[in-house]
MARTIBA-354798 format. One record per atom (N, C-alpha, C, CB): x, y, z. Coordinates in steps of 0.02 Angstrom, whole numbers, padded with zeros to 5 digits, always signed. Glycine has a CB too. Layout:
N
XYZ...
# end
This chain:
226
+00920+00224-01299+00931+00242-01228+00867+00234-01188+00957+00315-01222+00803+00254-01216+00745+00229-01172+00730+00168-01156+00694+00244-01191+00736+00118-01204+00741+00047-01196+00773+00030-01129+00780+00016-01254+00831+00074-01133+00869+00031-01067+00853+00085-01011+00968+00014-01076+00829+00119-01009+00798+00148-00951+00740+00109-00930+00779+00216-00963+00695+00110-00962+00627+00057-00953+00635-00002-00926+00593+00037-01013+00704-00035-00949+00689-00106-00936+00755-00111-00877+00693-00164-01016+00782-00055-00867+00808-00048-00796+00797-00078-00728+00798+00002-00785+00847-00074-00694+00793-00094-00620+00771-00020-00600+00843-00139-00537+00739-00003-00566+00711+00054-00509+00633+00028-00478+00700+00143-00552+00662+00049-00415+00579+00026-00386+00569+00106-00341+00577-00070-00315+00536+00106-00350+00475+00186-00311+00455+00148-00260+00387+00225-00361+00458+00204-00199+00426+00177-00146+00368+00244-00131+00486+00156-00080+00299+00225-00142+00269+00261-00116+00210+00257-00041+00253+00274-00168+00218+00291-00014+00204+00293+00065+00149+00352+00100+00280+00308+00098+00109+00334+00150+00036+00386+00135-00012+00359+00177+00000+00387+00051-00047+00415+00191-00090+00360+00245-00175+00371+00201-00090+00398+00358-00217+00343+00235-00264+00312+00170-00309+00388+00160-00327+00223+00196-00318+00366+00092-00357+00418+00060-00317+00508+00012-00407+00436+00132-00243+00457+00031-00197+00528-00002-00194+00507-00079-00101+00539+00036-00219+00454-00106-00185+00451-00175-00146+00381-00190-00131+00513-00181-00115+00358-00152-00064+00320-00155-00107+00266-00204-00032+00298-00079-00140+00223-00191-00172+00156-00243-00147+00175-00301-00260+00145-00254-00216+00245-00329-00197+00261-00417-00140+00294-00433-00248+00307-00455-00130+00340-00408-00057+00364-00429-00016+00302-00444-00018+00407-00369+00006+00256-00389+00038+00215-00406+00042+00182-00456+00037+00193-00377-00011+00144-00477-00049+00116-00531-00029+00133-00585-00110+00128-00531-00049+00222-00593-00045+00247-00653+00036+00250-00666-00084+00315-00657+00072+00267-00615+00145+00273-00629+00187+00215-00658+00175+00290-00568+00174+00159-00644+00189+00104-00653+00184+00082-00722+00158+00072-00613+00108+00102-00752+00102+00102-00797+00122+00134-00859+00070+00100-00788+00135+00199-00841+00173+00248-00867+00234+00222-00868+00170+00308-00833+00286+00196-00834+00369+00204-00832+00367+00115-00860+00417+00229-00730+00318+00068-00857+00329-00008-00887+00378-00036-00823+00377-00010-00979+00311-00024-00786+00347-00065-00725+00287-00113-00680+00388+00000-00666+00322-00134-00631+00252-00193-00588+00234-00173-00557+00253-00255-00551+00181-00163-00517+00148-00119-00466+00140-00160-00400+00076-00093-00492+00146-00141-00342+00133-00193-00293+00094-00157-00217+00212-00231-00278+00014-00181-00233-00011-00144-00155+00005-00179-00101-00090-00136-00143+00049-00167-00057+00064-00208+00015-00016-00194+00042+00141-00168+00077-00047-00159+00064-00109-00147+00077-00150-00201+00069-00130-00098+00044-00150-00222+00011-00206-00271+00000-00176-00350+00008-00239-00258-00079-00103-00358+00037-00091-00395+00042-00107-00411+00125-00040-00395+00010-00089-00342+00174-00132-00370+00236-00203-00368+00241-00115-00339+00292-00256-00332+00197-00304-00332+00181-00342-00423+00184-00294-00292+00119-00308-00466+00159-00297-00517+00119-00289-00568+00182-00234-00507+00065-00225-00557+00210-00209-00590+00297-00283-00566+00334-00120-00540+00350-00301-00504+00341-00360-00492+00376-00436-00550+00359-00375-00411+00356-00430-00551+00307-00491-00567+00294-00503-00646+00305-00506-00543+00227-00422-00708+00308-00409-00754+00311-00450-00758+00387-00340-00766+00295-00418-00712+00419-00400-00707+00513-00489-00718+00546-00355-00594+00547-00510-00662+00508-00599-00657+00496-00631-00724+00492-00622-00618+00418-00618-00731+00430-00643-00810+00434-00622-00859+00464-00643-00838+00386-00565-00846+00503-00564-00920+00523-00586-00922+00591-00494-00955+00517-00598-00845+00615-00673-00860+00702-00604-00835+00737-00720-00983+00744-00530-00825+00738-00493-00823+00789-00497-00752+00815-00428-00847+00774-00479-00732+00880-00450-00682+00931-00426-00624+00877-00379-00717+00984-00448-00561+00875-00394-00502+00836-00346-00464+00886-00441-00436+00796-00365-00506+00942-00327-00482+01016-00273-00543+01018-00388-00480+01099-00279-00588+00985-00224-00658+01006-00183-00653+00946-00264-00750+01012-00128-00619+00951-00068-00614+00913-00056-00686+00879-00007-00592+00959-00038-00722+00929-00002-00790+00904-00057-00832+00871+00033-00836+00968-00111-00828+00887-00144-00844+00832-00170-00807+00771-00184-00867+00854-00181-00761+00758-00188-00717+00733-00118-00728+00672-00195-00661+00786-00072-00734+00716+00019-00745+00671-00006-00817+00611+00114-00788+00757-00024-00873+00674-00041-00927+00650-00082-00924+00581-00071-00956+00699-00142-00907+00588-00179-00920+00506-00137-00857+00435-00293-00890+00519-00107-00830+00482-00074-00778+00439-00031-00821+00398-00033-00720+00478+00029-00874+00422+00073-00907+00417+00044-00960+00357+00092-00929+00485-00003-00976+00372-00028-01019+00352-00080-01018+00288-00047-01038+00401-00090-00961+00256-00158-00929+00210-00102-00948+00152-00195-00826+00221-00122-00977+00105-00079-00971+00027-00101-00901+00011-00104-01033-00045-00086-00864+00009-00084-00795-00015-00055-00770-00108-00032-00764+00045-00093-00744-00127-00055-00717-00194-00083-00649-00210-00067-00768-00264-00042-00624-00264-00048-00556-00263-00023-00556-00336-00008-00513-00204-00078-00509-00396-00036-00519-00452-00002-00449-00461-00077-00545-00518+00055-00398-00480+00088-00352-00515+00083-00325-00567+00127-00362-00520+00037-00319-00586+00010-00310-00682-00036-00246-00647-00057-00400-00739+00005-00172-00648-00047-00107-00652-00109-00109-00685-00017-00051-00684-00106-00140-00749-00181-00150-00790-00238-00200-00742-00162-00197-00876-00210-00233-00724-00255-00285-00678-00237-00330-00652-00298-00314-00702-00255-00320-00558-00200-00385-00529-00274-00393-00499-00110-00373-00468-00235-00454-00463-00298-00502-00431-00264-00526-00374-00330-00569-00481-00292-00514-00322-00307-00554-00261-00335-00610-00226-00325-00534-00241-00297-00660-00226-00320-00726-00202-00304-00758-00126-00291-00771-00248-00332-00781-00127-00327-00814-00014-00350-00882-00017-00402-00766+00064-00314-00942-00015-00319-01011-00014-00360-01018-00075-00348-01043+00053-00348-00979-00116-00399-00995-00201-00426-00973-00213-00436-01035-00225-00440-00911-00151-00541-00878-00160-00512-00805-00191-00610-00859-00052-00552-00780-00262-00515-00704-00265-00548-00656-00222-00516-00669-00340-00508-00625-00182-00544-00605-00135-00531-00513-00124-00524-00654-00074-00551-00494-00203-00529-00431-00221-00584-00380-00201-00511-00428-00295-00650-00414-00206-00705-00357-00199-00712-00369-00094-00803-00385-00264-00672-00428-00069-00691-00447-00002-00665-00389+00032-00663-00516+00026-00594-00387+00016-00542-00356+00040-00555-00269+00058-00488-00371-00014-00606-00255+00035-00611-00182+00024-00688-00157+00051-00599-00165-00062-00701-00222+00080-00792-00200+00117-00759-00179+00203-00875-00304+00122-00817-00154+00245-00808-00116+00297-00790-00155+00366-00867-00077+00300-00786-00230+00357-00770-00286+00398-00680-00295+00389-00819-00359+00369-00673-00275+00353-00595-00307+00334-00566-00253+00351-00571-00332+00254-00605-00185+00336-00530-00109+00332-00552-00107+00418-00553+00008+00261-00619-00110+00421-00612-00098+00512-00557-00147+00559-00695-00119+00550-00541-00197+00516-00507-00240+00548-00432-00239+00534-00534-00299+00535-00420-00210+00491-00335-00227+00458-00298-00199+00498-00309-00197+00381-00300-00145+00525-00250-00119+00572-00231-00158+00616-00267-00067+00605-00272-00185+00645-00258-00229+00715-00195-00265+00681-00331-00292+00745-00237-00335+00630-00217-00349+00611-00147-00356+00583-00247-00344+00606-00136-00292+00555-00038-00270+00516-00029-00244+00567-00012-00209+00440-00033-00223+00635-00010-00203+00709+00046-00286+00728-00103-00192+00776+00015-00352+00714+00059-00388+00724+00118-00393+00703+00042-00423+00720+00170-00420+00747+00237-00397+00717+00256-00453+00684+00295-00373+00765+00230-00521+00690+00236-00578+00662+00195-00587+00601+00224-00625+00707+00145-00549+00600+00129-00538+00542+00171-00487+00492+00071-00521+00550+00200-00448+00500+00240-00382+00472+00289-00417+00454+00260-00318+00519+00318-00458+00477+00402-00490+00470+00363-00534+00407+00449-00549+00559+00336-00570+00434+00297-00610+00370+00296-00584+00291+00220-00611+00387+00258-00529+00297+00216-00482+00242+00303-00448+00205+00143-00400+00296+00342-00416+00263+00392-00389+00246+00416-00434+00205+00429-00368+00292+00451-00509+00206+00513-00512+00180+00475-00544+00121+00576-00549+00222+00393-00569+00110+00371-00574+00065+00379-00524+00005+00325-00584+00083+00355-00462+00035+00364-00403-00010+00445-00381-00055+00344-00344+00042+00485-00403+00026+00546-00384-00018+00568-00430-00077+00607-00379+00026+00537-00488-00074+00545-00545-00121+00518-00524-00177+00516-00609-00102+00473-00518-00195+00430-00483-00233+00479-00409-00272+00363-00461-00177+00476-00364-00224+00534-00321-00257+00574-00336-00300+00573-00302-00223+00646-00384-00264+00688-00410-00302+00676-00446-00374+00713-00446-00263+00618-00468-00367+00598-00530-00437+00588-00483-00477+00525-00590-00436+00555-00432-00464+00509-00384-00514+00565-00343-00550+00449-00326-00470+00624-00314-00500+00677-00271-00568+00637-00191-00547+00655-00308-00689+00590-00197-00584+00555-00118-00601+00483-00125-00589+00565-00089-00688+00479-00079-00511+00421-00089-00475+00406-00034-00438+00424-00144-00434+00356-00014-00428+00300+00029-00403+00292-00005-00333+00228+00028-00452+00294+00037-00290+00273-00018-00215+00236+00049-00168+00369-00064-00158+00176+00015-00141+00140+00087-00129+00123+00047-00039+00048+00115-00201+00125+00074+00008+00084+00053+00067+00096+00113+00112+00105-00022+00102+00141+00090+00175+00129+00153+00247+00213+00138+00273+00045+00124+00333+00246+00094+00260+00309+00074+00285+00353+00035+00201+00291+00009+00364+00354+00084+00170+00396+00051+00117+00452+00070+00101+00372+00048+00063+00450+00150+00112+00523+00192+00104+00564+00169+00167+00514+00285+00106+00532+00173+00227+00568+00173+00288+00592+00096+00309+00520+00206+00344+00549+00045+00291+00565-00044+00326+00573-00072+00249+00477-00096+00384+00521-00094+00210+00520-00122+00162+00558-00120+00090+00474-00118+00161+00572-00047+00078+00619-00035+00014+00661+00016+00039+00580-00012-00058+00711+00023+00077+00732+00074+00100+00795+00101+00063+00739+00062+00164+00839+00055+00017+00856+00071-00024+00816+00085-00111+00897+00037-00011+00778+00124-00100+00709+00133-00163+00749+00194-00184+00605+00152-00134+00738+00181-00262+00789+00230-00318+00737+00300-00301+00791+00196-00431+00683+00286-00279+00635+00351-00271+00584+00355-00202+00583+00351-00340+00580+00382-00166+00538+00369-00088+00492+00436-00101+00598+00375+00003+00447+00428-00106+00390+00475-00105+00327+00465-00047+00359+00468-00177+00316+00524-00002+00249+00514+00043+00198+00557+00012+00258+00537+00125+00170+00546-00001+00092+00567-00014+00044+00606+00046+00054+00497-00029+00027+00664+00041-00024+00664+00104-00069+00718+00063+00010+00693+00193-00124+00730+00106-00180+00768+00092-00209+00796+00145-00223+00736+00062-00239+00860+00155-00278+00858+00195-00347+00820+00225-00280+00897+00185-00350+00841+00300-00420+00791+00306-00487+00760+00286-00437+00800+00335-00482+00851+00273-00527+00844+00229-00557+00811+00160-00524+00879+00227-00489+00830+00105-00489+00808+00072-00502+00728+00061-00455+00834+00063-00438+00691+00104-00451+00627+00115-00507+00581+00120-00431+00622+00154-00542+00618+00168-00617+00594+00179-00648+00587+00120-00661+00641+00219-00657+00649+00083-00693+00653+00020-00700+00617-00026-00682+00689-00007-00640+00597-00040-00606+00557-00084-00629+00467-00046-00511+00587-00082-00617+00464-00013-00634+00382+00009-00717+00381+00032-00576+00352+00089-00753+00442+00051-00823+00407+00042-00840+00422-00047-00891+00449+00104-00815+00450-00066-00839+00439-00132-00825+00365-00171-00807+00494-00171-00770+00360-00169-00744+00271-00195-00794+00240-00161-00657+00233-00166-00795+00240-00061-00856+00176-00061-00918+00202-00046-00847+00116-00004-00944+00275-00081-01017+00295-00073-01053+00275+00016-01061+00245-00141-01001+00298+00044-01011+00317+00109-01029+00379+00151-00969+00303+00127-01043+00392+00209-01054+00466+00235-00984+00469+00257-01115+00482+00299-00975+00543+00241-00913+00588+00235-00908+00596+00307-00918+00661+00189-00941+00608+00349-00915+00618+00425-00883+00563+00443-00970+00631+00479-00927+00487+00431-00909+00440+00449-00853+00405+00442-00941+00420+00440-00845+00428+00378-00779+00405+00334-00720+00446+00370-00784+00426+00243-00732+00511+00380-00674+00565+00407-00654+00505+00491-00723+00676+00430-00704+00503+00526-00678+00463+00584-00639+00419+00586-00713+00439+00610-00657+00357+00536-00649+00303+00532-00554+00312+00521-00703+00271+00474-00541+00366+00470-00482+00398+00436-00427+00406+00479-00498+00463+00409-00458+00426+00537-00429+00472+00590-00405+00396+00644-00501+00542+00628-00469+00360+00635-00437+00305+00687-00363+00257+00670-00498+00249+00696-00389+00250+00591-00328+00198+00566-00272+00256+00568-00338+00155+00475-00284+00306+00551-00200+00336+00538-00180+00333+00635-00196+00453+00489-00193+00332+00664-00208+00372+00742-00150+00264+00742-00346+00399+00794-00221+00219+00727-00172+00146+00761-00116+00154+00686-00236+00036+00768-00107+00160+00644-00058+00150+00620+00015+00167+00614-00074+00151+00591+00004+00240+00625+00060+00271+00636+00073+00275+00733+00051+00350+00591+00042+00223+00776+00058+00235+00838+00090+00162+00877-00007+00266+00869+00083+00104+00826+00091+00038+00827+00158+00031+00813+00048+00002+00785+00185-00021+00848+00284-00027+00881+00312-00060+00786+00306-00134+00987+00264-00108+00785+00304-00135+00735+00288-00101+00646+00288-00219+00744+00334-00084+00623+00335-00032+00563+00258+00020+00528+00361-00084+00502+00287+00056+00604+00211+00115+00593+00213+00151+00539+00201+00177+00650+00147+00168+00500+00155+00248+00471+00224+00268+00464+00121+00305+00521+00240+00293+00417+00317+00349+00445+00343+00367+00396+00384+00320+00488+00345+00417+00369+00377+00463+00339+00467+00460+00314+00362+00514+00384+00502+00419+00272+00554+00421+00265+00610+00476+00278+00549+00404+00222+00655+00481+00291+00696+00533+00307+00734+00562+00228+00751+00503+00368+00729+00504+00188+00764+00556+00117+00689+00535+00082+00863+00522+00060+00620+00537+00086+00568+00543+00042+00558+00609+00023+00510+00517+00066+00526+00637-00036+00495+00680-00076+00434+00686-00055+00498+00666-00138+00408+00740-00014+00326+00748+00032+00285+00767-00039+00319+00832+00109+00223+00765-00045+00191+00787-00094+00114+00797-00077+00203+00745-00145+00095+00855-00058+00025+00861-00040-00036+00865-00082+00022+00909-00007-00064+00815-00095-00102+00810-00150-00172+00846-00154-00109+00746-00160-00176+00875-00099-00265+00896-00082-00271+00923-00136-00294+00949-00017-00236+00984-00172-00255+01032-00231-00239+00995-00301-00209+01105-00225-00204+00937-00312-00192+00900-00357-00236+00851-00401-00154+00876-00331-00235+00826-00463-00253+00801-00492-00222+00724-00493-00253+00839-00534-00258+00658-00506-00206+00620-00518-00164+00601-00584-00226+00574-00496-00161+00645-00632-00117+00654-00697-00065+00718-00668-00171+00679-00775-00072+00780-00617-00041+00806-00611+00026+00767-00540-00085+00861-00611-00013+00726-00495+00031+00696-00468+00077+00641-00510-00002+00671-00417+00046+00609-00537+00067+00551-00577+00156+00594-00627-00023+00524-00643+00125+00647-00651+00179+00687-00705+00234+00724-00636+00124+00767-00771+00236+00719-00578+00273+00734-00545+00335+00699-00523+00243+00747-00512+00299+00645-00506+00327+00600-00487+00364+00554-00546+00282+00572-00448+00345+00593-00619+00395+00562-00668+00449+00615-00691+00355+00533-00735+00430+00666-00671+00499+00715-00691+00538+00697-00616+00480+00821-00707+00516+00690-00566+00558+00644-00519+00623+00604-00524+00523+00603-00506+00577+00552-00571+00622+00503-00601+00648+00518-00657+00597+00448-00611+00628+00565-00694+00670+00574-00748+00739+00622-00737+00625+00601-00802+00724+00662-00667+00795+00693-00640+00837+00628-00619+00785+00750-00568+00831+00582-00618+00851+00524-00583+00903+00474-00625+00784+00487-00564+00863+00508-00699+00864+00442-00755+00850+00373-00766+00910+00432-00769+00765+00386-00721+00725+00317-00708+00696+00320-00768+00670+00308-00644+00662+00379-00795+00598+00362-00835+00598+00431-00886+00519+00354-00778
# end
């Protein structure tokens, strides 16, 4: 009977704005239940950094759409280790310096980019069967039929803490920066921030990520995912 639970379809949608958890949890869950993991995040991360290099407008949509359209993009699904590539270049350590996250919002603010990214992702879904899908619009636009919708949040504090520590940054600075992307993300027309209407909230500030991770599998195991 576990066999065929494991090799089931179910995909998790987990949803969160940055610095709640969402990356590792995901990760780890994925890994835990023998499933594919998929950061939409680093896939506009990825469009951003194309957009960067190529000198254009972060104010000119249609171009902005344009190199988006146009970037061979890949993304690998393997929780143990995926890799990020952009016209060939792996562009995993790019994606995550202070030029690209200051920029991504704008960026996934386009709606021609979002339609893009979206039906990529849902493609991706479908192929995978049994998948982990973690970003800011996955329960609500992207997987909305998801066997599991989980939001993630934390306090501000917390949040902060947690992301200048990953990039050994100042904690005030980091708290701002926090405040701006959630502020354009969840305030932008095309698939903001947002909180699913049948998701599972989960406030992680006091949490561990083995104690979130084991939550979110008796989750699924009320479910008879995992």
């Amino acid at each position: 009977m576990e066999e065929n639970v494991r090799t089931g379809r179910c995909v998790v949608a987990v949803d969160g704005p940055s610095g709640s958890g969402k990356s590792t949890v995901s990760r780890r869950l994925a890994a835990s239940i023998g499933a594919r993991y998929l950061d939409t995040g680093a896939m506009y991360r990825a469009i951003t950094w194309a957009v960067l290099r190529s000198g254009v407008d972060l104010t000119d949509a249609e171009a902005v759409a344009k190199v988006a359209g146009e970037v061979d993009l890949r993304i690998g699904t393997d929780p143990q280790g995926y890799g990020v590539t952009a016209d060939g270049v792996n562009v995993d350590a790019e994606i995550r310096g202070p030029e690209v996250t200051g920029a991504v919002s704008a960026v996934a603010a386009v709606p021609a980019v979002r339609a893009l990214l979206v039906a990529r992702q849902q493609e991706m879904i479908v192929n995978a069967g049994r998948i982990v899908v973690e970003g800011r619009d996955i329960g609500a636009v992207v997987a909305p039929d998801a066997d599991l919708k989980v939001y993630l949040t934390a306090s501000e504090a917390a949040r902060a803490a947690r992301r200048s520590a990953e990039d050994a940054t100042d904690a005030a600075a980091t708290a701002a920066d926090l405040a701006r992307r959630d502020r354009l993300d969840s305030t932008r027309k095309a698939s903001p921030l947002q909180q699913a209407a049948d998701a599972v909230e989960l406030d992680t500030t006091e949490l561990g990520i083995d104690e979130v991770v084991q939550r979110l599998r008796n989750l699924l195991s009320e479910r008879g995912l995992a």
